[in-house]
DRENPA-3360 file (N, C-alpha, C; in nm, 2 decimals, always signed):
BEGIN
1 = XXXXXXXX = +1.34/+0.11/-1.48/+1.28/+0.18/-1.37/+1.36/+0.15/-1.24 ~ +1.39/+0.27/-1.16/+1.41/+0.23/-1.00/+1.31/+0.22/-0.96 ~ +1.36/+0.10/-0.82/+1.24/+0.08/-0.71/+1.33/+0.08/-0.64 ~ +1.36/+0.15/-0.51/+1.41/+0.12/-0.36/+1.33/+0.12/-0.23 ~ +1.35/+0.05/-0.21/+1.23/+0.05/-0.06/+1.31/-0.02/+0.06 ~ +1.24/-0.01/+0.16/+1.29/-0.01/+0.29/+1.20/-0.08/+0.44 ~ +1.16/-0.19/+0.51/+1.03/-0.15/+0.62/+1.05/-0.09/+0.74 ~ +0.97/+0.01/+0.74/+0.98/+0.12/+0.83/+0.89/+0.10/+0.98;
9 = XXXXXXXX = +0.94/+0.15/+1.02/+0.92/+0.13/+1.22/+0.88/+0.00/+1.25 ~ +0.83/-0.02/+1.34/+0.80/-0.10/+1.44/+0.74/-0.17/+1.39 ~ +0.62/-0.15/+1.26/+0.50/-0.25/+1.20/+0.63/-0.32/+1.10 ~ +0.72/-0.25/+1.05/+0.76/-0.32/+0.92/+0.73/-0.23/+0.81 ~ +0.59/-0.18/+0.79/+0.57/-0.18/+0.66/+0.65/-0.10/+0.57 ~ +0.65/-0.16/+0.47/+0.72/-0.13/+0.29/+0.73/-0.03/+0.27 ~ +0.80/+0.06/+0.26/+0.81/+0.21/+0.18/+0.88/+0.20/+0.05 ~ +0.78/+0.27/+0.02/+0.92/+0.24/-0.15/+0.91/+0.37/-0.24;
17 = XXXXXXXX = +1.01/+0.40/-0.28/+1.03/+0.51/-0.37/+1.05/+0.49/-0.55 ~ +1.02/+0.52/-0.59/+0.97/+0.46/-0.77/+0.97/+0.57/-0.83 ~ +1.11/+0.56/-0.98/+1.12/+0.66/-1.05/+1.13/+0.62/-1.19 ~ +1.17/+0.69/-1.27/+1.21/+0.64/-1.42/+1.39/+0.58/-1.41 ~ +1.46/+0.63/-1.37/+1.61/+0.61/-1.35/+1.65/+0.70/-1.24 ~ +1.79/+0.75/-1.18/+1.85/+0.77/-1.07/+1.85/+0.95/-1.20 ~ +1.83/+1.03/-1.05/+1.82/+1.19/-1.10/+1.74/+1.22/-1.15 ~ +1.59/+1.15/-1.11/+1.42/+1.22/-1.21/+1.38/+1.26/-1.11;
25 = XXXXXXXX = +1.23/+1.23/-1.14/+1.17/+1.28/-1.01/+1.11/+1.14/-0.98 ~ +1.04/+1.11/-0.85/+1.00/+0.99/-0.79/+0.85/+1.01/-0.73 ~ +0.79/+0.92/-0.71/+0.69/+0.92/-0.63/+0.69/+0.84/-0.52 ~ +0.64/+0.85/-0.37/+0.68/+0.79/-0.24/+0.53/+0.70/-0.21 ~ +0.52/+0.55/-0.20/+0.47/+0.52/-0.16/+0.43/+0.44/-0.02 ~ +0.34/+0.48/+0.08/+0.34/+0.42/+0.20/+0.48/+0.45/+0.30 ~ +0.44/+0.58/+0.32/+0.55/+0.64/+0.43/+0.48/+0.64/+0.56 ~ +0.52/+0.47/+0.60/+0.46/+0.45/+0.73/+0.57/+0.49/+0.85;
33 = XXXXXXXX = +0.59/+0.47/+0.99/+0.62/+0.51/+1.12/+0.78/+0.55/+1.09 ~ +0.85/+0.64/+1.15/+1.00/+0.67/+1.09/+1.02/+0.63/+0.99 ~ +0.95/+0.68/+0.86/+1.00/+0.71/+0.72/+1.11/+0.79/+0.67 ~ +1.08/+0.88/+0.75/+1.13/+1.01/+0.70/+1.27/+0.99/+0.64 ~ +1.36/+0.92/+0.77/+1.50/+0.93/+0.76/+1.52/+0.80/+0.63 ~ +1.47/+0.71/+0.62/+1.49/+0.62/+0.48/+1.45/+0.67/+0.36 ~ +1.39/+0.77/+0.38/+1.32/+0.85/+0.27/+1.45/+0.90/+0.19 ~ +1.49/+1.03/+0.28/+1.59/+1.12/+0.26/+1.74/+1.05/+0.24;
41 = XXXXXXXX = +1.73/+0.95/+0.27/+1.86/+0.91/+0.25/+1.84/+0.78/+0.12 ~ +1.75/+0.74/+0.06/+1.71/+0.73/-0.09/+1.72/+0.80/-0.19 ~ +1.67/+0.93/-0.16/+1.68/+1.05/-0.22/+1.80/+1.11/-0.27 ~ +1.87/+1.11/-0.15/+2.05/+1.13/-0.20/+2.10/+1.05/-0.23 ~ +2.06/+0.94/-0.23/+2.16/+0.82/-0.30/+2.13/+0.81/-0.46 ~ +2.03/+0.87/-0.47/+1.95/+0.82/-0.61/+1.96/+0.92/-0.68 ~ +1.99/+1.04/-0.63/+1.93/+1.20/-0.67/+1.79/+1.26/-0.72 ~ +1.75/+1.22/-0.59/+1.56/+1.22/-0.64/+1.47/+1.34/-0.64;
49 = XXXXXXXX = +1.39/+1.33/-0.72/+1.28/+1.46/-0.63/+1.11/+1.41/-0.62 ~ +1.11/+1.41/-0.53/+0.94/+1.36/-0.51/+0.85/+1.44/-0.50 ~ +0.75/+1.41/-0.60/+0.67/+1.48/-0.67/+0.51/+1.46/-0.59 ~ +0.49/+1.26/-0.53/+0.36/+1.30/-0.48/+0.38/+1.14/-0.38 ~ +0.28/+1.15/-0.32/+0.30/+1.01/-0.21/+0.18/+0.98/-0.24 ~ +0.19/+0.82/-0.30/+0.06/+0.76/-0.30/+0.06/+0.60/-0.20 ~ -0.11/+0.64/-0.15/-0.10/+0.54/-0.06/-0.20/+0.41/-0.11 ~ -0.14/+0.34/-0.03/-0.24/+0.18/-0.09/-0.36/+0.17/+0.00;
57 = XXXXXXXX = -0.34/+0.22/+0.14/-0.46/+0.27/+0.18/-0.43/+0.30/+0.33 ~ -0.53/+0.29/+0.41/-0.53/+0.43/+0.54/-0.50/+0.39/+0.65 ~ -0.42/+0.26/+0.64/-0.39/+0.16/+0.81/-0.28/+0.27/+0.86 ~ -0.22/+0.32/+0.99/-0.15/+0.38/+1.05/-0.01/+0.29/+1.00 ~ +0.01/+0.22/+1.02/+0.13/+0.16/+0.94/+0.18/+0.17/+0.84 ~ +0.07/+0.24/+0.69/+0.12/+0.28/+0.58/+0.12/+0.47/+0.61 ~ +0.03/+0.53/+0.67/+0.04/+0.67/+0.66/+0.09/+0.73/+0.76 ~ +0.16/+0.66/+0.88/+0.22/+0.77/+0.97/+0.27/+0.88/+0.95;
65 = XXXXXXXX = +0.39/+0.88/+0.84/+0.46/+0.99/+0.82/+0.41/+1.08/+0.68 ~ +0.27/+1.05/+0.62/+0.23/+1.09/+0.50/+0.23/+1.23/+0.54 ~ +0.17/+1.34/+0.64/+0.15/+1.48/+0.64/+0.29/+1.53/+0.65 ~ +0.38/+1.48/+0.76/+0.55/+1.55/+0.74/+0.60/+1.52/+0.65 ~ +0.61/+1.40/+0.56/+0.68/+1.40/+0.44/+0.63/+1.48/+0.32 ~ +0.47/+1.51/+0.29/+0.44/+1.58/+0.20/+0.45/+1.71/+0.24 ~ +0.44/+1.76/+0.40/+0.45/+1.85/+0.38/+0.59/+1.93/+0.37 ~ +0.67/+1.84/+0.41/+0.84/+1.93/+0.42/+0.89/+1.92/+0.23;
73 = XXXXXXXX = +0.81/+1.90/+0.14/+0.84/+1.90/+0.02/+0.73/+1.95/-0.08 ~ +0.59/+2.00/+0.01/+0.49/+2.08/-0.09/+0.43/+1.96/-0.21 ~ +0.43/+1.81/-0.15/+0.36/+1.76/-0.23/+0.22/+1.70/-0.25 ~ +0.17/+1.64/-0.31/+0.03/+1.63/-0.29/+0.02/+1.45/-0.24 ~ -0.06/+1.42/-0.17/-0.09/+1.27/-0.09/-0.24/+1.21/-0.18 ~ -0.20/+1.09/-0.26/-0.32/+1.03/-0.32/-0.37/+0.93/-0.24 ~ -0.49/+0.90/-0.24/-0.59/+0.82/-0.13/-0.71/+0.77/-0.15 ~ -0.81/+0.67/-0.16/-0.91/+0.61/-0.22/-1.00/+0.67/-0.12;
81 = XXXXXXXX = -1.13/+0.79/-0.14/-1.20/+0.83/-0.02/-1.22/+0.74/+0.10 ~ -1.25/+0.60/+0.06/-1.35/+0.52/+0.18/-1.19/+0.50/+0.27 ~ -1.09/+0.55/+0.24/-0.99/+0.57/+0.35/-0.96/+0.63/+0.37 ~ -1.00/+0.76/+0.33/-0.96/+0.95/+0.37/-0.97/+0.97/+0.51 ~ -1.08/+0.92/+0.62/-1.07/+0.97/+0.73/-0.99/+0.92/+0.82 ~ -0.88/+0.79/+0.79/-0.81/+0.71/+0.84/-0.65/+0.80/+0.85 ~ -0.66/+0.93/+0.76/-0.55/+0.99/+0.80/-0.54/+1.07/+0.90 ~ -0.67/+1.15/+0.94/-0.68/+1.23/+1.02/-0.78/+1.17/+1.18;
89 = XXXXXXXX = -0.78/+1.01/+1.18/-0.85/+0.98/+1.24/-0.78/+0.80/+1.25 ~ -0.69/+0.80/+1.26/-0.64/+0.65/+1.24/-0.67/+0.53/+1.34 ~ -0.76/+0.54/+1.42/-0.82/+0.46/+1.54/-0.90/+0.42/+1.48 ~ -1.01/+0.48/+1.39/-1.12/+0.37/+1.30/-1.07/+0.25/+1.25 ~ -0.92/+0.26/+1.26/-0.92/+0.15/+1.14/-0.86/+0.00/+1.26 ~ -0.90/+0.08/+1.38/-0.86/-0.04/+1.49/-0.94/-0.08/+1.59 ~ -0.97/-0.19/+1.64/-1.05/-0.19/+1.72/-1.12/-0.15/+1.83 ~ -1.20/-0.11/+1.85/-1.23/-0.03/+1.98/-1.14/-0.01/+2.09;
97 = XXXXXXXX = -1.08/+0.11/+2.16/-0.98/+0.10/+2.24/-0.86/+0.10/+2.23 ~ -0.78/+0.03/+2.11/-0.70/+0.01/+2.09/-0.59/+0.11/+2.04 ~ -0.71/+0.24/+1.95/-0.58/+0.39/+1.90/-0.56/+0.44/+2.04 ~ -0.63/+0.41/+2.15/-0.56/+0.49/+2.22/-0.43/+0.45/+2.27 ~ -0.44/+0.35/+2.32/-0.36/+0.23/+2.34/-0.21/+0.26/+2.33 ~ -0.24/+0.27/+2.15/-0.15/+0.28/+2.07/-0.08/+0.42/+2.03 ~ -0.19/+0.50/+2.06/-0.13/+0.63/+1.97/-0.10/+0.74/+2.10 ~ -0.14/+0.69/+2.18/-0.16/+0.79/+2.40/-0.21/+0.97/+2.33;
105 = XXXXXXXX = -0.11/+1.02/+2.29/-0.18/+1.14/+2.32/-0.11/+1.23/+2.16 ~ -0.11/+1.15/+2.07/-0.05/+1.14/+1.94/-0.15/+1.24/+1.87 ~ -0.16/+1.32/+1.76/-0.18/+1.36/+1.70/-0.17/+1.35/+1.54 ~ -0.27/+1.32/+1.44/-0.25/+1.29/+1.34/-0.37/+1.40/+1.25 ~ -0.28/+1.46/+1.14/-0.37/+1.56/+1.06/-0.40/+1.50/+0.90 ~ -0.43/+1.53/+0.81/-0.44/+1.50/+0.66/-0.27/+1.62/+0.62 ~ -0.27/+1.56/+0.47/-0.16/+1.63/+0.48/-0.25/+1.78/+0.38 ~ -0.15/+1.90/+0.34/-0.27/+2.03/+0.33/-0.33/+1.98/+0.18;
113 = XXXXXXXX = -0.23/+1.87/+0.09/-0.30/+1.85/-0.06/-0.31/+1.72/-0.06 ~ -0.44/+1.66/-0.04/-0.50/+1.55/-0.08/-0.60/+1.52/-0.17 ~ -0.55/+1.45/-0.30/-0.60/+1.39/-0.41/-0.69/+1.23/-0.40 ~ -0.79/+1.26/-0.45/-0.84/+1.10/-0.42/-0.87/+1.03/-0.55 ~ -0.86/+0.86/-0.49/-0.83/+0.78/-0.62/-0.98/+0.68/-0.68 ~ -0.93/+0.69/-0.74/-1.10/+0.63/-0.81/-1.03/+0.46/-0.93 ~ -1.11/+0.38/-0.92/-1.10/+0.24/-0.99/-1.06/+0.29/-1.14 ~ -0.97/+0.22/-1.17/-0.90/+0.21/-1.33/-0.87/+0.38/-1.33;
121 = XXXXXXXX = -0.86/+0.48/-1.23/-0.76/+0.59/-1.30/-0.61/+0.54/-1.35 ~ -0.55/+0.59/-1.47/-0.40/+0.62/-1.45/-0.32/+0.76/-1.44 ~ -0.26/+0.76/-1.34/-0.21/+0.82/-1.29/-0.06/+0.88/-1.35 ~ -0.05/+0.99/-1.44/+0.07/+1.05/-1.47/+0.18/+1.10/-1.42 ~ +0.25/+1.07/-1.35/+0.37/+1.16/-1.22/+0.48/+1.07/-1.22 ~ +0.59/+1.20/-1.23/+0.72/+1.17/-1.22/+0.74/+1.13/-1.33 ~ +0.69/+1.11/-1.47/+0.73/+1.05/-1.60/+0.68/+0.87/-1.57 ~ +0.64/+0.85/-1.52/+0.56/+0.72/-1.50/+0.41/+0.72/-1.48;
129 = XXXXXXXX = +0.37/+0.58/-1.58/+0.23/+0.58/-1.63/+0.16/+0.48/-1.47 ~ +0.12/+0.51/-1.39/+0.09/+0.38/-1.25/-0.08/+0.37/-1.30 ~ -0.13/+0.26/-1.30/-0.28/+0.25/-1.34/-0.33/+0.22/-1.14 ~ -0.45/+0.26/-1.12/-0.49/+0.26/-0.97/-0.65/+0.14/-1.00 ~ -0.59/+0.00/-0.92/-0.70/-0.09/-0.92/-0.76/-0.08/-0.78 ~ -0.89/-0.03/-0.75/-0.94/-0.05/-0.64/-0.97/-0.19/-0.60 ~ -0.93/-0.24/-0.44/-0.92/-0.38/-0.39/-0.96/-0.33/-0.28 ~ -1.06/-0.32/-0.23/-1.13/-0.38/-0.09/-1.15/-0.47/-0.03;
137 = XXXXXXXX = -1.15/-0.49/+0.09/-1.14/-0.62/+0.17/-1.07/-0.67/+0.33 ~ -0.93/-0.55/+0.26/-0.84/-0.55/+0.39/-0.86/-0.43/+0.45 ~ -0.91/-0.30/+0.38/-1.00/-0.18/+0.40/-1.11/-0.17/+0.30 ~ -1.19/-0.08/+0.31/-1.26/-0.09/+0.25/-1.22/+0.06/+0.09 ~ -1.12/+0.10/+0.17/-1.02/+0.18/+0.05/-0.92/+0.17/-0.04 ~ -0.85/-0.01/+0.02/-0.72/-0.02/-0.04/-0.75/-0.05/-0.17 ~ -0.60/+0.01/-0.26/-0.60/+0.00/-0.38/-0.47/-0.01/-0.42 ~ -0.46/-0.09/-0.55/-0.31/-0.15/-0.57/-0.24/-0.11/-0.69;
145 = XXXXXXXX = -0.14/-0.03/-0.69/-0.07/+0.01/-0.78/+0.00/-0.06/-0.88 ~ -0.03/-0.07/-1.00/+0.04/-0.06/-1.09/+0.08/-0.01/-1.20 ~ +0.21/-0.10/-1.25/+0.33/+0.04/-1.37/+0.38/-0.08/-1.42 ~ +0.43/-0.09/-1.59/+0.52/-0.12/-1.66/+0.67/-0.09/-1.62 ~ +0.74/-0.21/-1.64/+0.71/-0.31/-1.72/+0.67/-0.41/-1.59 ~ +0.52/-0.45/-1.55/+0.46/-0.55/-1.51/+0.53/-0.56/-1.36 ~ +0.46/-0.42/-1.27/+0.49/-0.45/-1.16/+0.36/-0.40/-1.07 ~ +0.35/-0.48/-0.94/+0.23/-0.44/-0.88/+0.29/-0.42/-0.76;
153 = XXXXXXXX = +0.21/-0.31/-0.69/+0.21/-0.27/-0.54/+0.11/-0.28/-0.50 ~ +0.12/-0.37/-0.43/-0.05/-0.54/-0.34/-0.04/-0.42/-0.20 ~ +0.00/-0.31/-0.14/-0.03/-0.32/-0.04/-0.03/-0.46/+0.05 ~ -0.15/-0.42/+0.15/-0.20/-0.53/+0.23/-0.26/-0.63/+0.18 ~ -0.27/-0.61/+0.03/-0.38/-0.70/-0.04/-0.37/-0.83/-0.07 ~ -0.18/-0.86/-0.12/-0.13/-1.02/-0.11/+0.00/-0.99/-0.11 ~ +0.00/-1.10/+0.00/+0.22/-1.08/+0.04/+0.28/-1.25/-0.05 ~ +0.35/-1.21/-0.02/+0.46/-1.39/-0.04/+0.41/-1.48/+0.05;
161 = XXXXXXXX = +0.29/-1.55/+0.03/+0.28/-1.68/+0.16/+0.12/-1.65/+0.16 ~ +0.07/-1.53/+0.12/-0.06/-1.49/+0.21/-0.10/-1.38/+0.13 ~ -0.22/-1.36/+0.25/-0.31/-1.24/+0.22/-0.32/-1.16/+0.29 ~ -0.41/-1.01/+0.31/-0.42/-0.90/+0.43/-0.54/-0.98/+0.51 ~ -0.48/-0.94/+0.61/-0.59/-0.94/+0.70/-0.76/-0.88/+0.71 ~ -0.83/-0.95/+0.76/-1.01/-0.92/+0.72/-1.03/-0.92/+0.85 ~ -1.01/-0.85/+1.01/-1.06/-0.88/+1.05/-1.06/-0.77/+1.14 ~ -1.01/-0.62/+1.11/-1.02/-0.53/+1.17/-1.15/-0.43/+1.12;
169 = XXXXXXXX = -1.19/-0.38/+1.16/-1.24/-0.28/+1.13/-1.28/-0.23/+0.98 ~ -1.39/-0.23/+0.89/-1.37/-0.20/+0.75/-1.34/-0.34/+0.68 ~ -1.29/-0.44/+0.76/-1.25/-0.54/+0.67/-1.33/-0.62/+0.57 ~ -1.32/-0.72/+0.51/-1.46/-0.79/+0.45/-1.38/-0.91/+0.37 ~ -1.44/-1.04/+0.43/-1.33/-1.11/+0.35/-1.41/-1.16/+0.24 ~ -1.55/-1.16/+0.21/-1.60/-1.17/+0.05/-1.54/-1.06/-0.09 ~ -1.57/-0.96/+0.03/-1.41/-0.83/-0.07/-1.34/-0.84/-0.12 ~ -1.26/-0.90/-0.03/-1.11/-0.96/-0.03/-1.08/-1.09/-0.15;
177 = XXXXXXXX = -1.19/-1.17/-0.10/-1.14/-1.27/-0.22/-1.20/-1.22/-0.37 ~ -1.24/-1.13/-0.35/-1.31/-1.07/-0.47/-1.16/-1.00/-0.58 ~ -1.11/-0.91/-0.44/-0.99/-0.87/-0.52/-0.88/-0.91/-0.59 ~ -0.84/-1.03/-0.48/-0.79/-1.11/-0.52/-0.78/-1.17/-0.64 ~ -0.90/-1.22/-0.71/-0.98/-1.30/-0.82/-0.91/-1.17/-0.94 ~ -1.01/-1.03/-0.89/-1.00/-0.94/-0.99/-0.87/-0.87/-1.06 ~ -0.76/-0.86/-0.94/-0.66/-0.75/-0.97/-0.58/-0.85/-0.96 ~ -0.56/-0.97/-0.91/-0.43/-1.04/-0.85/-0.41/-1.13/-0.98;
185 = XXXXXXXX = -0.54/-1.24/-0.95/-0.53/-1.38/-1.08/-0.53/-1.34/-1.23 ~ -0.58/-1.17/-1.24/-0.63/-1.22/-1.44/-0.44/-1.11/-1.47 ~ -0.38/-1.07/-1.35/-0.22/-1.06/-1.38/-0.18/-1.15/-1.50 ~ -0.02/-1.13/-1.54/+0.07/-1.23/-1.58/+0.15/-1.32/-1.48 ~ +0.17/-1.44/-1.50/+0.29/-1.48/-1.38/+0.41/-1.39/-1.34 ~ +0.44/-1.35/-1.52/+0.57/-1.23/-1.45/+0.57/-1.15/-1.33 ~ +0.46/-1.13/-1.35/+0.43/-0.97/-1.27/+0.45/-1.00/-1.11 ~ +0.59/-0.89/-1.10/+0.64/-0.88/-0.94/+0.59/-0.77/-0.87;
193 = XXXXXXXX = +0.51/-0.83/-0.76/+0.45/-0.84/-0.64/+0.53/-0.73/-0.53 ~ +0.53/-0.61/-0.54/+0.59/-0.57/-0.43/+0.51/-0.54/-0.34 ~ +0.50/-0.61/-0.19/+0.40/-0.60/-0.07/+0.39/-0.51/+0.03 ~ +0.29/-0.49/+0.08/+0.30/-0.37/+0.22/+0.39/-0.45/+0.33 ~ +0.38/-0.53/+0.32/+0.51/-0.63/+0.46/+0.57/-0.74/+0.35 ~ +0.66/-0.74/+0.42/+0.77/-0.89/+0.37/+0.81/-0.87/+0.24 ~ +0.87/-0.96/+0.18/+0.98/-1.01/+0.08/+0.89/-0.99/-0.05 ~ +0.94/-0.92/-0.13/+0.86/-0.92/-0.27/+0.84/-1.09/-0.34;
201 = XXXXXXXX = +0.78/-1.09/-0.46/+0.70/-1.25/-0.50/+0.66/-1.23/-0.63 ~ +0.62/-1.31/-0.66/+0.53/-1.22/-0.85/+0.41/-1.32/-0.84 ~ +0.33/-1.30/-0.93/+0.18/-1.31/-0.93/+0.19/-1.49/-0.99 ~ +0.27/-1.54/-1.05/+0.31/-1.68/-1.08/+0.31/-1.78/-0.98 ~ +0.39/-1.72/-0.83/+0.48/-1.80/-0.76/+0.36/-1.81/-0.65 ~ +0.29/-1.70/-0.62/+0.15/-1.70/-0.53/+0.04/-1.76/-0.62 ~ +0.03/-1.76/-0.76/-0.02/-1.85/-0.78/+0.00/-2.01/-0.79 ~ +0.07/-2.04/-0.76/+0.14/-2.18/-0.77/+0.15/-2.27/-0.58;
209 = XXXXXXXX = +0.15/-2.13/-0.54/+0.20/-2.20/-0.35/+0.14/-2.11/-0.29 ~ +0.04/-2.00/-0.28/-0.04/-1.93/-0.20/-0.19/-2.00/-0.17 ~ -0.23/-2.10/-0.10/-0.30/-2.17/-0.09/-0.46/-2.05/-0.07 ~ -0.47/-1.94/-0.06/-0.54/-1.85/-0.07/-0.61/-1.82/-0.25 ~ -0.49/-1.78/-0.30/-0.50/-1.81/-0.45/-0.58/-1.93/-0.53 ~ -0.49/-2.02/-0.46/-0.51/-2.20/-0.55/-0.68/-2.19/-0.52 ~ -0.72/-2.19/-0.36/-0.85/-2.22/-0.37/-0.94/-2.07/-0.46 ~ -0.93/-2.01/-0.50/-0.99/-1.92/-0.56/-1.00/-2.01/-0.71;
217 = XXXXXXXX = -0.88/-2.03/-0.75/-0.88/-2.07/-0.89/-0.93/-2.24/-0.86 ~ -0.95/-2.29/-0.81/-1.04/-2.40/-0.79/-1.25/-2.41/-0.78 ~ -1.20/-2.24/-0.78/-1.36/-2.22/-0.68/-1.39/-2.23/-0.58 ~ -1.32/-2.27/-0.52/-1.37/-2.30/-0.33/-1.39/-2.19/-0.26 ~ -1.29/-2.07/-0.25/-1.28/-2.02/-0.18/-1.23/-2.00/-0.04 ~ -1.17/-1.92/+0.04/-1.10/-1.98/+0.17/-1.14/-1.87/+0.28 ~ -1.19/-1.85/+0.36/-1.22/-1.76/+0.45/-1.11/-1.75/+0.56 ~ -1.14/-1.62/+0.61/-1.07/-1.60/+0.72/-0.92/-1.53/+0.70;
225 = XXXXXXX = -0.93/-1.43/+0.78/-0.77/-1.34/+0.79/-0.68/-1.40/+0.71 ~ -0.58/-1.34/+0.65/-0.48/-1.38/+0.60/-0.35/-1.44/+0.65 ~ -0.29/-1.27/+0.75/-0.21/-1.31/+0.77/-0.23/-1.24/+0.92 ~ -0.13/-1.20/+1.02/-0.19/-1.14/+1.17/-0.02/-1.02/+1.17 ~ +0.04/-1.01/+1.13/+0.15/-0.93/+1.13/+0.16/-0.81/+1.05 ~ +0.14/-0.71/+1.18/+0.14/-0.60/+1.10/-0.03/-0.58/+1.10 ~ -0.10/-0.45/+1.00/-0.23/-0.39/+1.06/-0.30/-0.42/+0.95;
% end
């Protein structure tokens, strides 16, 4: 399998492109702020054709560039409803005041073909089998990708060190450690971890030194935001 990815704009976040080998077709996930140009220049390196963009969920930092990139290629954008309005409305998912702040006089549409994702679909595209785990907590839409041979796309959901944040809008951190529990722990160690921010990890190494993790698998539990970088 290729994976290439890249962190895009100003948040960082992870974009990554995922195919069967170099000259198939690919699927694009999390084409957040100035994607576009890391995109296309993947594409020609790789000789790719992308087929559809799927998102881990509706923060402005994973979908900025979702409607220009699907639309300059006619592809379809997959999305878990309880974050659908986050494309065309990306200020819910920030604190009061803040999209303006951020976005001044910005414009954000859905892109024209959006598909929505539902718990335990798998998803056929590009010649790759991706199974869709719904994980709420850091939204109440995020959902985490995975594909053989034994790799996961955590989004916001767990990085190298940490967890997403619970403390914007939509968040929930009884959610959260819920997800965690459900999609992260009953993993294999093998299984690498590629995250919406920072350095990839595998489900072993966060189990072993993610002190978010440990206390779950102790029963305790640990409250409170994860991490504060990025959305």
């Amino acid at each position: 399998m290729l994976v290439a990815g890249f962190p895009a704009g100003s948040f960082a976040a992870n974009c990554y492109l995922v195919a069967p080998e170099p000259g198939a077709e690919c699927v694009i996930i999390d084409p957040g702020e100035d994607s576009e140009g890391g995109i296309a220049e993947i594409i020609a390196e790789h000789r790719l054709k992308p087929v559809a963009v799927l998102l881990t969920h509706g923060h402005i930092d994973h979908v900025w560039s979702v409607a220009p990139v699907c639309g300059a290629r006619g592809i379809p954008a997959y999305i878990h409803p309880d974050d659908r309005a986050l494309l065309s409305d990306p200020a819910r998912g920030l604190p009061l005041g803040a999209g303006q702040q951020l976005f001044g006089g910005l414009e954000f549409t859905e892109p024209d073909d959006v598909e929505e994702l539902t718990d335990g679909t798998v998803l056929n595209l590009a010649g790759l089998e991706i199974t869709v785990n719904h994980a709420p907590g850091h939204t109440a839409g995020s959902v985490v990708f995975r594909s053989d041979p034994a790799i996961m796309f955590s989004g916001d959901l767990l990085f190298a060190g940490s967890i997403g944040r619970t403390d914007l809008p939509g968040g929930d951190t009884a959610a959260m450690m819920d997800s965690l529990a459900r999609v992260c722990l009953t993993r294999p160690d093998e299984t690498r971890v590629l995250p919406g921010h920072g350095p990839q990890t595998t489900i072993g190494a966060e189990r072993a030194s993610n002190q978010f993790l440990a206390a779950l698998e102790r029963g305790t539990g640990l409250g409170g935001p994860g991490r504060s970088t990025g959305l």
